[in-house]
C-alpha positions as CSV (number, residue, x, y, z in Angstrom):
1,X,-10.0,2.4,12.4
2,X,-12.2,3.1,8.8
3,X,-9.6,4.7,6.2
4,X,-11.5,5.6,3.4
5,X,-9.7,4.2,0.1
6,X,-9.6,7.8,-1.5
7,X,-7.7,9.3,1.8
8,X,-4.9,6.7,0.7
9,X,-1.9,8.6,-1.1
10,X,-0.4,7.2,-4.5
11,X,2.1,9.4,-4.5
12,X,4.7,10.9,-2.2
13,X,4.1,14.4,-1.0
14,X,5.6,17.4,-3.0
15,X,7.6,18.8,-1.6
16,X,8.3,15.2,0.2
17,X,8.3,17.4,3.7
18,X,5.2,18.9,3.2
19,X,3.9,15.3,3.9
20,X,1.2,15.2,7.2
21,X,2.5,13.8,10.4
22,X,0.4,13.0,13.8
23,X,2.0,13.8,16.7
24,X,1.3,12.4,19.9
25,X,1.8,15.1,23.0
26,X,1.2,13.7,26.3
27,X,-2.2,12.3,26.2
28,X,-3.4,14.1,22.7
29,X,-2.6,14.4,19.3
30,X,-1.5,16.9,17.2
31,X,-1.4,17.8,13.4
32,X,2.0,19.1,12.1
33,X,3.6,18.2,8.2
34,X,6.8,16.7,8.6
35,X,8.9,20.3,8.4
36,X,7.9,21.1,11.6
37,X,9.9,18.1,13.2
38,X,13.3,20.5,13.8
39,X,10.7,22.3,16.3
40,X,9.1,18.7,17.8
41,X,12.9,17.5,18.4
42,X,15.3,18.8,20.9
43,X,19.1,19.7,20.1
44,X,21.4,17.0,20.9
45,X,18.8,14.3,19.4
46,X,20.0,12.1,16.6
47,X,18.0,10.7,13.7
48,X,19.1,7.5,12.5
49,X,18.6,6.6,8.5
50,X,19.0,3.9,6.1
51,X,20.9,4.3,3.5
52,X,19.8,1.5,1.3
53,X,18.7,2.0,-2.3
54,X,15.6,0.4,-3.6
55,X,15.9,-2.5,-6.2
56,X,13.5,-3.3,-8.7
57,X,12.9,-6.4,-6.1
58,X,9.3,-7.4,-8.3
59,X,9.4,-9.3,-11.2
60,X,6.6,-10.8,-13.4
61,X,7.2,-14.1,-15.4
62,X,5.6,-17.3,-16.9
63,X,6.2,-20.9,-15.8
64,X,4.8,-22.7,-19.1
65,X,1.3,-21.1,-19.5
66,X,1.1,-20.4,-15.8
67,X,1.4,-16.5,-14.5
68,X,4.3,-15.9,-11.9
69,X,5.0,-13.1,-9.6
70,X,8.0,-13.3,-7.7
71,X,8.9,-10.6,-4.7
72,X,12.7,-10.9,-3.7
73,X,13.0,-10.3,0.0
74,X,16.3,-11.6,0.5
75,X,19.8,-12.2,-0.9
76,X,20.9,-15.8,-0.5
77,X,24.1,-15.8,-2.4
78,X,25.9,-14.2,-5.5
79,X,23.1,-15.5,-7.7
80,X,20.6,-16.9,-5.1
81,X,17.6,-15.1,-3.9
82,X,15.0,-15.7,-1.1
83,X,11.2,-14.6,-3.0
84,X,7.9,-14.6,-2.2
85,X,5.7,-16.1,-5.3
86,X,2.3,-15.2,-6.4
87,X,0.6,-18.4,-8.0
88,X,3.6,-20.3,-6.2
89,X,1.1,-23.7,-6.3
90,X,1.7,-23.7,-9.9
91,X,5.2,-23.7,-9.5
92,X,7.5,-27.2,-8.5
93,X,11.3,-27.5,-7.5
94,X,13.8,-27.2,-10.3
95,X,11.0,-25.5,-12.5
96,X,12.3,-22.6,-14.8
97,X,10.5,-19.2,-14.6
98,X,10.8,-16.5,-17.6
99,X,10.7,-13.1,-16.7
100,X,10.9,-10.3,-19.7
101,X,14.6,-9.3,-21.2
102,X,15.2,-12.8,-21.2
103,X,15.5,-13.0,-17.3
104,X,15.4,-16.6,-16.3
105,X,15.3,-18.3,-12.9
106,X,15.6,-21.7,-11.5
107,X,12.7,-22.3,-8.7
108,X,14.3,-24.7,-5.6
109,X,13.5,-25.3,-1.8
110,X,10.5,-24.1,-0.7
111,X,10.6,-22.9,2.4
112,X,7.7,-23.2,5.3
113,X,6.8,-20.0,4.7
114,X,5.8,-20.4,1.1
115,X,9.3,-18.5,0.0
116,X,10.8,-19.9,-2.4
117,X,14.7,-20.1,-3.5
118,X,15.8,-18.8,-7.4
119,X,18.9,-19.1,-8.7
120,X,19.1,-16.8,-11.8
121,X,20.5,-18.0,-14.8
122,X,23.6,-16.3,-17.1
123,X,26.9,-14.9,-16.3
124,X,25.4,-11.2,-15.8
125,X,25.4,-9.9,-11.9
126,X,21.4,-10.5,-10.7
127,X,21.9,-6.6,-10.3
128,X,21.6,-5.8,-14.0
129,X,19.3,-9.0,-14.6
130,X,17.3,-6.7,-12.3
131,X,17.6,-3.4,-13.9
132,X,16.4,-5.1,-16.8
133,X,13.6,-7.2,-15.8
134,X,12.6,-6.2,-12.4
135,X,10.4,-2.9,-11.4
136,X,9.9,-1.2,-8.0
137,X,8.0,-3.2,-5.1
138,X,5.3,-1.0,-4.4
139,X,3.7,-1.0,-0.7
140,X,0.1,-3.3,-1.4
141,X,-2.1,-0.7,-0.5
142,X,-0.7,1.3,-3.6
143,X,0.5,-1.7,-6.1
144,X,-3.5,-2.7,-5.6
145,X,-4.1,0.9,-6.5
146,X,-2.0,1.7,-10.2
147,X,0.4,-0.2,-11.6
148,X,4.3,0.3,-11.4
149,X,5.8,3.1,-13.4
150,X,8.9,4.7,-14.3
151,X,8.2,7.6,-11.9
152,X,8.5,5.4,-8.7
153,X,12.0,4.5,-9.5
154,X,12.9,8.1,-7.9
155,X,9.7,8.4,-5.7
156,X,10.8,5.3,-3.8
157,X,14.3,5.9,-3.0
158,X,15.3,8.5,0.2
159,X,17.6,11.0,0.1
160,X,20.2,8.9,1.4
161,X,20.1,5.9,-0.7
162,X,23.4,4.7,-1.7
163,X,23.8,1.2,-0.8
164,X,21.6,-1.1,-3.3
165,X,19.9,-4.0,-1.1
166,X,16.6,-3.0,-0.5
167,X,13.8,-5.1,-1.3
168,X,11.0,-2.1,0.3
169,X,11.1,1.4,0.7
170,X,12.4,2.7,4.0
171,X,9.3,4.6,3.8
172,X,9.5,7.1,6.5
173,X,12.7,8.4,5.6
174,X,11.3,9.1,2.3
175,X,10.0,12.5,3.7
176,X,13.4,13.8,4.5
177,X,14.9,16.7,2.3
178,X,17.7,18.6,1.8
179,X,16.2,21.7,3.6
180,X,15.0,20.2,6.5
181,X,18.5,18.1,6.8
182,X,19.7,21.6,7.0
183,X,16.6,23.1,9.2
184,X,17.2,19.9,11.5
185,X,21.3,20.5,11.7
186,X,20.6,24.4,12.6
187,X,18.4,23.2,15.1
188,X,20.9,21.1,16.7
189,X,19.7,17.5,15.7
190,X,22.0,15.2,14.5
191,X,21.9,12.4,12.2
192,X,23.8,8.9,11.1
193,X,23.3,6.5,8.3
194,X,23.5,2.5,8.7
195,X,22.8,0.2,6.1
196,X,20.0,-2.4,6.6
């Protein structure tokens, strides 16, 4: 279906459960926002959320005079991480890559899929490499939008993050607050974390 561009939300709701939601009911749809779920859901269900936090999972950095993205996507080992790479034919095994803060990582196996291993450099956990050099991966449709900024450090974590891991948001938890945690338990509905 057509979505026009301008119907395409850069930011998250406010109040984060005032957010729309479609709701299918037998063979029709409804409009509801998302604080009306403790009266969609019947007592005794159970929600089930993530508790990952976000990382700052995208990093920008130079190989010579060539442009790098790299999107982590997956944790390999202490210092080892699986990544997607924007302008990855300008990039060859054992290649260094320069990210800002003095961030650097060693490019190795490329995978079928066009993933590519790094192996950061230094004694520092990845973690606060991270911190320093990396930002939030924003979904496309918005990162195509604006660019990163300090704001979507918060807007892209849920309520329950605690774990750090994730390399995305677990977007449709994002909505959740502490009021309709509370509407929800009143109502009967459980909930349980995991960590992806």
């Amino acid at each position: 279906f057509e979505l026009p561009p301008e119907r395409i939300a850069l930011r998250p709701a406010s109040p984060r459960d005032s957010a729309r939601m479609l709701v299918p009911i037998g063979g029709m749809r409804a409009d509801h926002i998302v604080s009306d779920l403790p009266s969609l859901l019947r007592s005794g269900d159970c929600l089930v959320f993530n508790d990952t936090r976000v990382i700052p999972a995208q990093l920008e950095g130079m190989r010579g005079a060539a442009r790098i993205g790299a999107t982590l996507h997956k944790r390999e080992g202490p210092r080892d991480w699986r990544a997607f790479i924007r302008n990855g034919k300008r990039l060859k095994n054992g290649d260094t890559i320069s990210f800002a803060a003095g961030v650097t990582a060693l490019a190795h196996d490329k995978a079928d899929d066009g993933s590519w291993g790094l192996r950061f450099g230094g004694d520092e956990p990845v973690e606060l490499l991270l911190e320093r050099a990396g930002t939030m991966p924003l979904p496309p449709y918005i990162a195509g939008k604006r660019p990163t900024d300090a704001r979507d450090a918060e807007d892209y974590q849920t309520m329950f993050a605690q774990e750090a891991g994730a390399v995305a948001a677990p977007t449709a938890a994002l909505h959740f607050t502490p009021d309709l945690m509370a509407s929800l338990a009143t109502a009967g509905i459980a909930h349980e974390t995991l960590t992806l």
